[in-house]
PATORRO-273528 format. One record per atom (N, C-alpha, C, CB): chain; z, y, x; residue in one letter; atom name; residue number from 1. Coordinates in pm, 1 decimal, m for minus. Glycine has a CB too. Layout:
<sites>
 pami        z        y        x ropa lumkol drenfi
    A        Z        Y        X    A     CA    NUM
...
</sites>
This chain:
<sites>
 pami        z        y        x ropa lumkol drenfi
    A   m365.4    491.7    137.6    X      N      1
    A   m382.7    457.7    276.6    X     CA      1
    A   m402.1    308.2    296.5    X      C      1
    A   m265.0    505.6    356.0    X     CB      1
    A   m502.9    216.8    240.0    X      N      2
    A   m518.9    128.7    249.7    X     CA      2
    A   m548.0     26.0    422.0    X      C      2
    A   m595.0    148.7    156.7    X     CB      2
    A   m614.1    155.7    488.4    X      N      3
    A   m670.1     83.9    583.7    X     CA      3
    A   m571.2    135.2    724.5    X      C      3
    A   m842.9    116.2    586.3    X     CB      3
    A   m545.9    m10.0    805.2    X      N      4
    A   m448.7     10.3    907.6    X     CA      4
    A   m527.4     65.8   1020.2    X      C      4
    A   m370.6   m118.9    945.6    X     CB      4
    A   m432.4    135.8   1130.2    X      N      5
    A   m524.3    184.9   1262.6    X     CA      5
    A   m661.0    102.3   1338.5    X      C      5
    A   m417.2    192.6   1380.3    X     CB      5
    A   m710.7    175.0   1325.9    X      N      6
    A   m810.1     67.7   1357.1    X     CA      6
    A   m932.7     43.6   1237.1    X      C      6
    A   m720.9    m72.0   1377.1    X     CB      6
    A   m882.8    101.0   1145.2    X      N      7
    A   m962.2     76.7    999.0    X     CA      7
    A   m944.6    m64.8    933.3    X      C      7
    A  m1128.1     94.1   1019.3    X     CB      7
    A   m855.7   m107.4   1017.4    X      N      8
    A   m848.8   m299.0    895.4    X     CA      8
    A   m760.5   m263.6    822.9    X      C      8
    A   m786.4   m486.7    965.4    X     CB      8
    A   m826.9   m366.2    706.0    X      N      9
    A   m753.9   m370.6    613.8    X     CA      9
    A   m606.9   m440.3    605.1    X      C      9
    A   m829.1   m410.6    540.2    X     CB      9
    A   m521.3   m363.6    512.5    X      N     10
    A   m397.9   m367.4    447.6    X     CA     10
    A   m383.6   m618.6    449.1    X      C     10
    A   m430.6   m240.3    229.6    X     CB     10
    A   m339.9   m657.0    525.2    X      N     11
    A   m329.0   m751.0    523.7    X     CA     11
    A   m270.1   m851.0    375.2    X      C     11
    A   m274.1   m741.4    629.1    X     CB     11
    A   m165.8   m815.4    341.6    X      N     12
    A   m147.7   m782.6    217.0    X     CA     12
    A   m215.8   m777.6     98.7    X      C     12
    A   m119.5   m704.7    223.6    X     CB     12
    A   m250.0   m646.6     59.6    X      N     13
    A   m368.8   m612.5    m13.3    X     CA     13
    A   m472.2   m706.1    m27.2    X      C     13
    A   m422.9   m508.3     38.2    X     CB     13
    A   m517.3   m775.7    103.2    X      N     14
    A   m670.5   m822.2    144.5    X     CA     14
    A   m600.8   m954.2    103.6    X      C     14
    A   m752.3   m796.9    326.7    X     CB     14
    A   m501.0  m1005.3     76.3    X      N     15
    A   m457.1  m1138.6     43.5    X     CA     15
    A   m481.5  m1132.9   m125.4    X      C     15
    A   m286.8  m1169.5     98.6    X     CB     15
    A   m390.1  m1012.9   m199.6    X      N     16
    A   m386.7  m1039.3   m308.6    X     CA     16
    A   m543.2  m1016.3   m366.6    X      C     16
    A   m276.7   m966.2   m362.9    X     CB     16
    A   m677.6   m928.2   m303.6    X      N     17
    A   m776.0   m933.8   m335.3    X     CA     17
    A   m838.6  m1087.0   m352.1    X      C     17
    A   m825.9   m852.2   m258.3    X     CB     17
    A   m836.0  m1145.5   m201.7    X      N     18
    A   m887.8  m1247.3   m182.6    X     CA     18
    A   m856.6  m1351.9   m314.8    X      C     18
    A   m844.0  m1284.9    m50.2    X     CB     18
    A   m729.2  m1348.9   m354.5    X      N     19
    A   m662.8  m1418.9   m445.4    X     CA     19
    A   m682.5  m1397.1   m622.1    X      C     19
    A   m530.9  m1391.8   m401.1    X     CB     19
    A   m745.9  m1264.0   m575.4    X      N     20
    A   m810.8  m1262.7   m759.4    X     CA     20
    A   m678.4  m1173.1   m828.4    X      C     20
    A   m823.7  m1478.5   m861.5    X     CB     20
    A   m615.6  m1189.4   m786.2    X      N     21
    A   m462.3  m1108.5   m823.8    X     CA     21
    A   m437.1   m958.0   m851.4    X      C     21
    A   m368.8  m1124.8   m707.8    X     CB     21
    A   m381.9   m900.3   m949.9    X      N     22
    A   m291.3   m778.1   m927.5    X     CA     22
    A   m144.6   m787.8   m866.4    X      C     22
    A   m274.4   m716.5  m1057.4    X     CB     22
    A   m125.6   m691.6   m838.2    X      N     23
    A     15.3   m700.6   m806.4    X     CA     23
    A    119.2   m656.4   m896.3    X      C     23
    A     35.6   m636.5   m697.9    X     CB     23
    A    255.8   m759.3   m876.8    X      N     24
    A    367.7   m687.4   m977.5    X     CA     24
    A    375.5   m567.0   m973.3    X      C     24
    A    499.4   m719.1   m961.6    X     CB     24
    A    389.3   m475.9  m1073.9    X      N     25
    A    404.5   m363.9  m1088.4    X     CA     25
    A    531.9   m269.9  m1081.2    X      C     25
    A    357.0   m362.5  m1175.3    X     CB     25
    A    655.1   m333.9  m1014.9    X      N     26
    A    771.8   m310.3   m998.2    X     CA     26
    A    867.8   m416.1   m916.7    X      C     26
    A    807.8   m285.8  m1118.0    X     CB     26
    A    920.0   m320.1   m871.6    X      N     27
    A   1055.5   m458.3   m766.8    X     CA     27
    A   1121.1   m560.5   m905.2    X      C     27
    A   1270.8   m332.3   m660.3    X     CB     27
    A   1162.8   m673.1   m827.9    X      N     28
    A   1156.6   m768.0   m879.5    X     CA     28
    A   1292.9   m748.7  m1009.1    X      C     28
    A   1156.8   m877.9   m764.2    X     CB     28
    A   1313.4   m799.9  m1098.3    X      N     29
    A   1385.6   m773.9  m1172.6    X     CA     29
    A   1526.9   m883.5  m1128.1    X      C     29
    A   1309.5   m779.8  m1306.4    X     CB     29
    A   1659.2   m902.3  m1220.0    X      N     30
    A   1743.4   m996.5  m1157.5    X     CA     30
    A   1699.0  m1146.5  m1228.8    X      C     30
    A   1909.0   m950.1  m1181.3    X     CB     30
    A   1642.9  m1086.9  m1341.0    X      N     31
    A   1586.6  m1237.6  m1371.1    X     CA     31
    A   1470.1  m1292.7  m1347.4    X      C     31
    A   1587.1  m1265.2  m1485.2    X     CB     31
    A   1388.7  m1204.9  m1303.9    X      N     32
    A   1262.3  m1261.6  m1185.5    X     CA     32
    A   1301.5  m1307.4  m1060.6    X      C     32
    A   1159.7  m1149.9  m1139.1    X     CB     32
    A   1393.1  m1219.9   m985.0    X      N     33
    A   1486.6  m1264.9   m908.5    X     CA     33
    A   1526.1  m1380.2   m878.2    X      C     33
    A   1561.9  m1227.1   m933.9    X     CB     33
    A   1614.5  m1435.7   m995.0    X      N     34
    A   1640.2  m1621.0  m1035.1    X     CA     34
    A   1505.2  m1680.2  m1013.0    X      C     34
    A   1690.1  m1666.1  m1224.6    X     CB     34
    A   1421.6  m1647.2  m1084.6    X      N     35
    A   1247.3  m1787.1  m1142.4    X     CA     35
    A   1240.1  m1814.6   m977.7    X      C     35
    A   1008.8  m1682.0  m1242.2    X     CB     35
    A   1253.4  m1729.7   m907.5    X      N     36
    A   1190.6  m1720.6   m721.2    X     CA     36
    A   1276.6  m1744.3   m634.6    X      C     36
    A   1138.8  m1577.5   m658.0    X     CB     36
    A   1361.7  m1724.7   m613.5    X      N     37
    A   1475.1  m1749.6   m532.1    X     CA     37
    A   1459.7  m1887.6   m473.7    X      C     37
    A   1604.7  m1735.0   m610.7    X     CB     37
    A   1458.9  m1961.9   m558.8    X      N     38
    A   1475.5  m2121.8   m493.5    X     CA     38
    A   1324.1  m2165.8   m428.2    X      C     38
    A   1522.7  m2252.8   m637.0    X     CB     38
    A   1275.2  m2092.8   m396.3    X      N     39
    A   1109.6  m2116.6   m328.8    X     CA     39
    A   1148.8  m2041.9   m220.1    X      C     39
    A    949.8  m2050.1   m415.9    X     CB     39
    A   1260.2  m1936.9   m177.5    X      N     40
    A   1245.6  m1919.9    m28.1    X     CA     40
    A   1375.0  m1897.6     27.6    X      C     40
    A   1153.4  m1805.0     12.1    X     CB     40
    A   1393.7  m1856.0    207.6    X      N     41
    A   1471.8  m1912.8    231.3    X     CA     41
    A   1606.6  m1803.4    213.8    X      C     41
    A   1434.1  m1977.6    348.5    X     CB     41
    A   1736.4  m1898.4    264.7    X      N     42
    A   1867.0  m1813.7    208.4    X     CA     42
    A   1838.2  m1646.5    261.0    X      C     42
    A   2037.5  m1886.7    289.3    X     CB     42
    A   1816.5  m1649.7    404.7    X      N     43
    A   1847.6  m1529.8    429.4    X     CA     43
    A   1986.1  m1429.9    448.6    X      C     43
    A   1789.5  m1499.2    354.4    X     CB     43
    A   1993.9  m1362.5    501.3    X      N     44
    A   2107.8  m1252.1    560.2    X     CA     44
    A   2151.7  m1149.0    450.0    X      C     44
    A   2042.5  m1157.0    693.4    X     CB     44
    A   2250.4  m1129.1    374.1    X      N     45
    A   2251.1  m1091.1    243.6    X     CA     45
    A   2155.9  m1087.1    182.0    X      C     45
    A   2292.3   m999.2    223.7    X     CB     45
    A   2103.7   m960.6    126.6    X      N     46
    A   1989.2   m909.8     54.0    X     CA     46
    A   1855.8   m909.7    117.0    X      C     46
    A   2015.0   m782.5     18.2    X     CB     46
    A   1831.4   m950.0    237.1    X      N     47
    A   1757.4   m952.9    306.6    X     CA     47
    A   1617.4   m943.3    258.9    X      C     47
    A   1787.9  m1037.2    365.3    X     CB     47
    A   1617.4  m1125.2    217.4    X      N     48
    A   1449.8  m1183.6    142.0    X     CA     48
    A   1402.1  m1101.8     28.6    X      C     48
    A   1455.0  m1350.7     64.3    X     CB     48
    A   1511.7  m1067.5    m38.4    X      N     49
    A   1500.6   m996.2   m174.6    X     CA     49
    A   1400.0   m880.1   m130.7    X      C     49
    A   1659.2   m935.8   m241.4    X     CB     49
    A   1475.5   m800.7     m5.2    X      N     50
    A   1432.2   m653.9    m19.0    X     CA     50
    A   1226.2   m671.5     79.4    X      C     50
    A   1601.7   m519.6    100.8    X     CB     50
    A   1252.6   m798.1    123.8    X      N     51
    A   1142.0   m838.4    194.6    X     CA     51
    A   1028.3   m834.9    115.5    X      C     51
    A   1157.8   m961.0    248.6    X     CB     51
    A   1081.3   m943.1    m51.8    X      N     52
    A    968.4   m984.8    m90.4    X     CA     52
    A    943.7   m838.1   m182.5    X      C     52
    A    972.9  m1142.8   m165.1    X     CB     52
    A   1055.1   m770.6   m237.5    X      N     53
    A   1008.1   m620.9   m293.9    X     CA     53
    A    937.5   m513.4   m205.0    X      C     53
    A   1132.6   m546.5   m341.9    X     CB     53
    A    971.5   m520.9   m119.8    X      N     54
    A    866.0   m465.9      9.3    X     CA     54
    A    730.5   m516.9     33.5    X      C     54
    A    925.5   m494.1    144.4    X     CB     54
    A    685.3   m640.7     m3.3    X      N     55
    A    583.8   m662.9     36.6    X     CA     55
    A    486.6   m638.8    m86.4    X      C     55
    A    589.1   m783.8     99.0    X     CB     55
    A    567.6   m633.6   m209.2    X      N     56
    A    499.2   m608.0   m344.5    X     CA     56
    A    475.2   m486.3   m343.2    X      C     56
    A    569.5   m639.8   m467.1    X     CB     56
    A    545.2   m384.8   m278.0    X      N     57
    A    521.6   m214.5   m263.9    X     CA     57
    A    424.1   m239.0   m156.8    X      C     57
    A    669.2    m97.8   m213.6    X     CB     57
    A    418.4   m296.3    m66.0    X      N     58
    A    350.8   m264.5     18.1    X     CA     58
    A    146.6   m262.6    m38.8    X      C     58
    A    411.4   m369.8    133.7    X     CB     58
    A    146.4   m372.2   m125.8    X      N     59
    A     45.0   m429.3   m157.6    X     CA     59
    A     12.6   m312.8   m294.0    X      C     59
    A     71.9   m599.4   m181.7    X     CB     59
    A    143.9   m234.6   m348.7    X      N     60
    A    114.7   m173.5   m485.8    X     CA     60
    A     23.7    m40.4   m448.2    X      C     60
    A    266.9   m131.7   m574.2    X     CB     60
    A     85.1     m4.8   m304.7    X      N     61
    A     44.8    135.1   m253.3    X     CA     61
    A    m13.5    177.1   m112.8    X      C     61
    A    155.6    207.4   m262.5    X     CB     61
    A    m26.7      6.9    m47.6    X      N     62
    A    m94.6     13.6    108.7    X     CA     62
    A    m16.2    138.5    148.0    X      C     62
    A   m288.0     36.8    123.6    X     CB     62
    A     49.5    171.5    158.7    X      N     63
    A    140.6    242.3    253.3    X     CA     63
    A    161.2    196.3    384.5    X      C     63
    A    260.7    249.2    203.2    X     CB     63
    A    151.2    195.4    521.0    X      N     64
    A    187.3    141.1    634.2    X     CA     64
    A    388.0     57.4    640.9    X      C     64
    A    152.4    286.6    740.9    X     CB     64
    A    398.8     20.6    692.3    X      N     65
    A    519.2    m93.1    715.4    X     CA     65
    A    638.0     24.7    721.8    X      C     65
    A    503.2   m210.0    886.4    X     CB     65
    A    604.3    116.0    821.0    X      N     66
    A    691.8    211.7    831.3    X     CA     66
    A    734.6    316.3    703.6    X      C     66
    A    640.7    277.2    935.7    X     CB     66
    A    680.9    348.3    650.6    X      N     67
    A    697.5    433.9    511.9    X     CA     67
    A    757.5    368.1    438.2    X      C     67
    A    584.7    476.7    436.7    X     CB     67
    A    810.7    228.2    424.6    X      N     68
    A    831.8    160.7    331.3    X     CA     68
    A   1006.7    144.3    372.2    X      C     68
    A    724.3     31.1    323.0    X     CB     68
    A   1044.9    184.9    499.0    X      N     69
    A   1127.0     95.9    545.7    X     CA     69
    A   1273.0    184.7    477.7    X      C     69
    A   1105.8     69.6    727.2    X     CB     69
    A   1275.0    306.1    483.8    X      N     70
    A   1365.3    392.2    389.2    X     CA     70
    A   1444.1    327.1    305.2    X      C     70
    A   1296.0    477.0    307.2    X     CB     70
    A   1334.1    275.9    194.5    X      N     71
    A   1378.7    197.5     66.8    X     CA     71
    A   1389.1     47.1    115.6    X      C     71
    A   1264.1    213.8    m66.4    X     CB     71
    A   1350.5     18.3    186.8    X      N     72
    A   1288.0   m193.5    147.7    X     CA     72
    A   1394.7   m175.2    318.9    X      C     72
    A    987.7   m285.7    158.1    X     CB     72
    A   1438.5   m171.4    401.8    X      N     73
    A   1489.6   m165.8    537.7    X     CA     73
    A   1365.2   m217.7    646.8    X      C     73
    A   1630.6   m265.7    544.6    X     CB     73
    A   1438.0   m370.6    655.9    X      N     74
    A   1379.2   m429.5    793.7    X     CA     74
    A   1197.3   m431.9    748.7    X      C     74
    A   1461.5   m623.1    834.6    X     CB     74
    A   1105.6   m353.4    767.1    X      N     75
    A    979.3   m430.1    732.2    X     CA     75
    A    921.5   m502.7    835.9    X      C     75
    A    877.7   m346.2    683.9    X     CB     75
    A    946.2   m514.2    967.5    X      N     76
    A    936.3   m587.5   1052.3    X     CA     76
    A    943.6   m750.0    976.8    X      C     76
    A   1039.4   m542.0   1153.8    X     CB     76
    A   1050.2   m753.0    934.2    X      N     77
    A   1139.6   m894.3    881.0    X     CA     77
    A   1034.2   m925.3    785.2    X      C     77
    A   1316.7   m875.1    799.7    X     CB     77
    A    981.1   m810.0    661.3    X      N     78
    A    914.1   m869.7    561.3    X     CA     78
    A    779.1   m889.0    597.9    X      C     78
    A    925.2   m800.2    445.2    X     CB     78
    A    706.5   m819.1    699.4    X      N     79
    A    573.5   m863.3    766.9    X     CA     79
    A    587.7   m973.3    839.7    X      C     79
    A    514.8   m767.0    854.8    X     CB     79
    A    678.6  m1008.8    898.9    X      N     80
    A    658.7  m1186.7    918.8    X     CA     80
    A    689.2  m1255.8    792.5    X      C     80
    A    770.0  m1261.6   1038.0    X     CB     80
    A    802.3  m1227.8    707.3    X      N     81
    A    780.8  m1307.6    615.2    X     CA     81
    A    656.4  m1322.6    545.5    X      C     81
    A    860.2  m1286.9    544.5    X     CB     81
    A    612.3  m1237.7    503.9    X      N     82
    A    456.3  m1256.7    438.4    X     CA     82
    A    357.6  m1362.2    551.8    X      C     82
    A    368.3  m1069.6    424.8    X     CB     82
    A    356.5  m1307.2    621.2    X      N     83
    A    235.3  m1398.9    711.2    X     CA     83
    A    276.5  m1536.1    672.4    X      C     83
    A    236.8  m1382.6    902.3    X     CB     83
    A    419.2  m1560.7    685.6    X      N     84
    A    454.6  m1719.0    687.0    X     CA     84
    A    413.5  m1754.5    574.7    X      C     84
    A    600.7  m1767.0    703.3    X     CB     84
    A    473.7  m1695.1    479.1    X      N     85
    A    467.7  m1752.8    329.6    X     CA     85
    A    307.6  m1733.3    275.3    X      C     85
    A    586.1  m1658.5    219.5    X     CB     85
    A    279.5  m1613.9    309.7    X      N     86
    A     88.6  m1641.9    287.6    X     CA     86
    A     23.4  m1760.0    342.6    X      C     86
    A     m8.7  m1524.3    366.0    X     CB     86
    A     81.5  m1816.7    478.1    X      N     87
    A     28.1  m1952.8    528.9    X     CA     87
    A     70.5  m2054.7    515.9    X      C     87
    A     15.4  m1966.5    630.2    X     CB     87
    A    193.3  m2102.9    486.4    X      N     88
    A    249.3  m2194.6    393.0    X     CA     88
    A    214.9  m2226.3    272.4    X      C     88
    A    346.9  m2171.5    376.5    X     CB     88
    A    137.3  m2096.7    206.7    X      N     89
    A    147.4  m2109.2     51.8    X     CA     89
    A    278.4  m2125.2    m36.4    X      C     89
    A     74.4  m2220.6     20.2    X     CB     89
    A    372.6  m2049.1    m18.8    X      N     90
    A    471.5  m2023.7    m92.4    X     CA     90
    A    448.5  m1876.4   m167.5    X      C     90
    A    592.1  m2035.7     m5.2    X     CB     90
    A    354.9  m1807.4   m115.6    X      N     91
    A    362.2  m1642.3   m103.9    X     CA     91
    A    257.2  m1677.4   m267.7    X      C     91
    A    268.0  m1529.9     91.0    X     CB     91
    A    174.4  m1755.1   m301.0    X      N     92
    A     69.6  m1804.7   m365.3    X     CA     92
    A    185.8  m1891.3   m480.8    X      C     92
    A    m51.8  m1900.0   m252.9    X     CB     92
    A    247.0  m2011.3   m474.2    X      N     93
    A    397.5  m2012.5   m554.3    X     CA     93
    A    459.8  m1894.1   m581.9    X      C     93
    A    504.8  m2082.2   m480.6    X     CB     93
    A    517.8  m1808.5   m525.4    X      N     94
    A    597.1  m1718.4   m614.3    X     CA     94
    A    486.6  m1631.0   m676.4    X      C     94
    A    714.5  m1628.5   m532.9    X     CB     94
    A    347.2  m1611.3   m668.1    X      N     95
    A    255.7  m1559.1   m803.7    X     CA     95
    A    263.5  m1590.5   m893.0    X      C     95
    A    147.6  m1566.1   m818.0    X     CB     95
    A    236.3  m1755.2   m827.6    X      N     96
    A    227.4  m1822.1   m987.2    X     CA     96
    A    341.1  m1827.9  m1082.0    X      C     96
    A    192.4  m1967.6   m981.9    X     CB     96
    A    481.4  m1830.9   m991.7    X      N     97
    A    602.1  m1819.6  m1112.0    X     CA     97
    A    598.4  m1740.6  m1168.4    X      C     97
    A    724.4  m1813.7  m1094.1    X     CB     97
    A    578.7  m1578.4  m1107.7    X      N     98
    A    562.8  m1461.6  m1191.5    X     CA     98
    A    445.4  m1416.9  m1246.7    X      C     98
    A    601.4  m1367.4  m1133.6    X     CB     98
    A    328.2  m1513.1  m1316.6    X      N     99
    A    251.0  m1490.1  m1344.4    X     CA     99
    A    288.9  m1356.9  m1436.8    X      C     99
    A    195.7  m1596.8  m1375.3    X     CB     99
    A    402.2  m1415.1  m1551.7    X      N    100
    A    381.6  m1342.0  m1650.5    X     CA    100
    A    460.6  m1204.9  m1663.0    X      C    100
    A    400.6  m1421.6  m1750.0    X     CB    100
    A    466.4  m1144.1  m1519.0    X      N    101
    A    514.5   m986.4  m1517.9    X     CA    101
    A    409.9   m898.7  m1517.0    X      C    101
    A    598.8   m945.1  m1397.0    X     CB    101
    A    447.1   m782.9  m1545.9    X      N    102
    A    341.4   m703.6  m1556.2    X     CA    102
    A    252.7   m675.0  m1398.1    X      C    102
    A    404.2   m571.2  m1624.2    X     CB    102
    A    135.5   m657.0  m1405.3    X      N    103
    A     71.0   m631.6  m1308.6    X     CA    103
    A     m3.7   m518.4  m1278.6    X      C    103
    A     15.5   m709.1  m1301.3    X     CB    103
    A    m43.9   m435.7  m1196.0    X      N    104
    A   m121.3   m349.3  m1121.6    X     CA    104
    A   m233.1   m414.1  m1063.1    X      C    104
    A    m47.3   m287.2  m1025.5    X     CB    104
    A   m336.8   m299.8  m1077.0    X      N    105
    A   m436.6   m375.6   m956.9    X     CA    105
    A   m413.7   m294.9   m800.2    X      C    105
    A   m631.4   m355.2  m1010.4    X     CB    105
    A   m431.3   m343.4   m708.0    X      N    106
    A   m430.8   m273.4   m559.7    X     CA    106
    A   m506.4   m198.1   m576.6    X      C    106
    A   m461.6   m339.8   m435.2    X     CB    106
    A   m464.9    m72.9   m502.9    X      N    107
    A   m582.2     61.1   m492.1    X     CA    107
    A   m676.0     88.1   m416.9    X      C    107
    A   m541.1    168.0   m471.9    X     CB    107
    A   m790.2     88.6   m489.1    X      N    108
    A   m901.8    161.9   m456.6    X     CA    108
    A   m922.3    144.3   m313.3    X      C    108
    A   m889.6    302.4   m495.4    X     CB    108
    A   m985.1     87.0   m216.3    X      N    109
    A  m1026.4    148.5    m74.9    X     CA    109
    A  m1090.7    258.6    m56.6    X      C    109
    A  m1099.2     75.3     m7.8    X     CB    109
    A  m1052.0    337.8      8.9    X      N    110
    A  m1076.4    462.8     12.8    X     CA    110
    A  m1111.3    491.4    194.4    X      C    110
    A   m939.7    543.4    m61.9    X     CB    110
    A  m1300.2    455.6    153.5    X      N    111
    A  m1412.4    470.0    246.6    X     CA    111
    A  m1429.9    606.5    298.6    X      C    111
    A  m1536.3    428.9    183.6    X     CB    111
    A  m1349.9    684.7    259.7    X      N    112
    A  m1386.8    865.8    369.7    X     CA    112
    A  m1309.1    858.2    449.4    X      C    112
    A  m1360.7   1039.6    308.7    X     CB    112
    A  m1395.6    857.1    570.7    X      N    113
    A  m1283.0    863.9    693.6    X     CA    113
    A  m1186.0   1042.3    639.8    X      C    113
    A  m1401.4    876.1    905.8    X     CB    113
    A  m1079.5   1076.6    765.3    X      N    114
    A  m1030.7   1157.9    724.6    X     CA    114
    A  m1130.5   1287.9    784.7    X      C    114
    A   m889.9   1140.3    753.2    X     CB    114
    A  m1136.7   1386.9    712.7    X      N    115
    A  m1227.9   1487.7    762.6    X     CA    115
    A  m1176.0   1628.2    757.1    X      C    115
    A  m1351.9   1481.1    688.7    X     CB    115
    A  m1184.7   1698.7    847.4    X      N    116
    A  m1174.4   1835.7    890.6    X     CA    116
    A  m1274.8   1951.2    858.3    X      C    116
    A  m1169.3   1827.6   1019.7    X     CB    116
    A  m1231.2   1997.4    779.3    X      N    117
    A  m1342.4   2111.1    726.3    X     CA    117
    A  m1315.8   2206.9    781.9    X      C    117
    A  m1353.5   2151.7    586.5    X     CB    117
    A  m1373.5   2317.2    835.2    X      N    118
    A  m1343.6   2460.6    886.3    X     CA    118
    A  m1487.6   2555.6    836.7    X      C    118
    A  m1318.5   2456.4   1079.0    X     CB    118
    A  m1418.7   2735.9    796.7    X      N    119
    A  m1513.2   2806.0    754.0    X     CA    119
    A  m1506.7   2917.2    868.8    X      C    119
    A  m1495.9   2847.4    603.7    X     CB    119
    A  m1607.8   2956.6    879.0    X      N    120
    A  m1662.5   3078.9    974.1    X     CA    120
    A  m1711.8   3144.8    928.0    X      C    120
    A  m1736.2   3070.6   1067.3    X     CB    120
    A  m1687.8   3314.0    918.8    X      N    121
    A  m1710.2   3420.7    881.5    X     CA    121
    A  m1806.2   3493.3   1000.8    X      C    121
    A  m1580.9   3478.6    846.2    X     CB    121
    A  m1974.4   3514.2    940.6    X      N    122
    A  m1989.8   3589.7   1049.0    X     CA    122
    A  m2015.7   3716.1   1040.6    X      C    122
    A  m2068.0   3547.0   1115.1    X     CB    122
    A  m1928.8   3814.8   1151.8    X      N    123
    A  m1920.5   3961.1   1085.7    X     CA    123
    A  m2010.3   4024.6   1065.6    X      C    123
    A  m1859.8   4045.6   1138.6    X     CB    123
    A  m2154.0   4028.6   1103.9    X      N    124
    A  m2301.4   4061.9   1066.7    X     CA    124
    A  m2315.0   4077.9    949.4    X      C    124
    A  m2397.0   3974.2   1097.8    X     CB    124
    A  m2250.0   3941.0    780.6    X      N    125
    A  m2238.0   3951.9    672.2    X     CA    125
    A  m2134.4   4025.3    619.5    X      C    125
    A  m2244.3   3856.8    637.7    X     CB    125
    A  m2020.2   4079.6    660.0    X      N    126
    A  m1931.5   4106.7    613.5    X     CA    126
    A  m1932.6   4238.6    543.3    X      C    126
    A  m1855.8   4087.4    693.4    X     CB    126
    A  m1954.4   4314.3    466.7    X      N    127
    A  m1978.3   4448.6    357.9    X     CA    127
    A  m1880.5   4530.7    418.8    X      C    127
    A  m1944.9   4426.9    175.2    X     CB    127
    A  m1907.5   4635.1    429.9    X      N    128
    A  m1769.9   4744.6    431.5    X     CA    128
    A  m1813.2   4798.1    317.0    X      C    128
    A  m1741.9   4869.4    564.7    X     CB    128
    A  m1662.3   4834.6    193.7    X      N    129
    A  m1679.3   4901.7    116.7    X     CA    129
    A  m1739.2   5057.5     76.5    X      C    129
    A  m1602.4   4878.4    102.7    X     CB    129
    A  m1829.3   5037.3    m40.8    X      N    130
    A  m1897.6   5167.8      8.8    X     CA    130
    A  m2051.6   5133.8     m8.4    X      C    130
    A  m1856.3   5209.0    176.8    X     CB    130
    A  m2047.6   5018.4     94.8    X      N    131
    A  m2233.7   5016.7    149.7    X     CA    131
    A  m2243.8   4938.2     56.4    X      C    131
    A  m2307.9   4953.7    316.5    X     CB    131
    A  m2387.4   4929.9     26.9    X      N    132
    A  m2476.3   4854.1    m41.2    X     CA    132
    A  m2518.4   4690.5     37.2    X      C    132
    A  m2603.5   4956.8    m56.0    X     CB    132
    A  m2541.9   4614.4    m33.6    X      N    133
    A  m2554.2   4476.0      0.0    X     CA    133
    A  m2737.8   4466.0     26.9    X      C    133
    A  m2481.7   4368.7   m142.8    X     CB    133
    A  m2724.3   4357.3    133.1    X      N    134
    A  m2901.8   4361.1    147.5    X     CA    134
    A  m2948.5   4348.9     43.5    X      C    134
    A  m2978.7   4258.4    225.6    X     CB    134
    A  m2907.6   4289.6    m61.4    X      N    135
    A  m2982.8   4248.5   m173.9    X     CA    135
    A  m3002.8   4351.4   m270.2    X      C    135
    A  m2924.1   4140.4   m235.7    X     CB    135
    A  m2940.0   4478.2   m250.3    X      N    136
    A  m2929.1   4578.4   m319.3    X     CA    136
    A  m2852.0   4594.9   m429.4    X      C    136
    A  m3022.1   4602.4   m342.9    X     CB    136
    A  m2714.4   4499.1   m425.7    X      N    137
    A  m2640.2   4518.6   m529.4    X     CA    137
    A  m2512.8   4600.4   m503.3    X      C    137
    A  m2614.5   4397.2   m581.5    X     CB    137
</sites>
């Protein structure tokens, strides 16, 4: 589900594209955790943590803000954080610290709108057992 209502793109996503980037391929570890920490701010317990692992899911699977919030909580909290830190360029710093984790690429845009198929039977064709088919089989 890459593309938001409206059909725009995954803000996110369209950052780490723009940026040449995959994305980490997993929430942050405790010692990735440490390398990053001191690039943003304290925050309300676990807060930033679950922000910036939220925004890495968000980008792994374009999922909308809401689907995410189960696991990651406030995504409200981590969609402003991203905007900030994407425009600050801190969001671009903590890449580069974690260059060397494993990475994913963002998925696929997926150009079919959603579509509704329906089949109709018309009873004119329909065989009753027994009879022969126009075709004579």
């Amino acid at each position: 589900m890459p593309l938001r209502r409206g059909g725009a793109r995954c803000t996110v996503q369209k950052w780490y594209q723009s940026a040449h980037l995959d994305v980490p391929a997993a929430d942050l570890s405790e010692e990735q955790w440490e390398l990053v920490r001191h690039l943003l701010p304290q925050g309300y317990r676990d807060r930033v943590r679950r922000s910036v692992d939220a925004i890495f899911a968000k980008a792994r699977t374009g999922l909308p803000w809401p689907h995410l919030r189960g696991k990651y909580g406030s995504t409200s909290t981590a969609s402003k954080y991203f905007t900030e830190w994407a425009e600050d360029g801190t969001w671009a710093e903590l890449n580069s610290v974690l260059a060397d984790v494993e990475r994913v690429p963002t998925p696929a845009l997926d150009l079919t709108p959603p579509t509704r198929i329906e089949g109709r039977v018309d009873p004119r064709v329909i065989l009753i057992p027994g009879e022969r088919s126009r075709t004579g089989s």
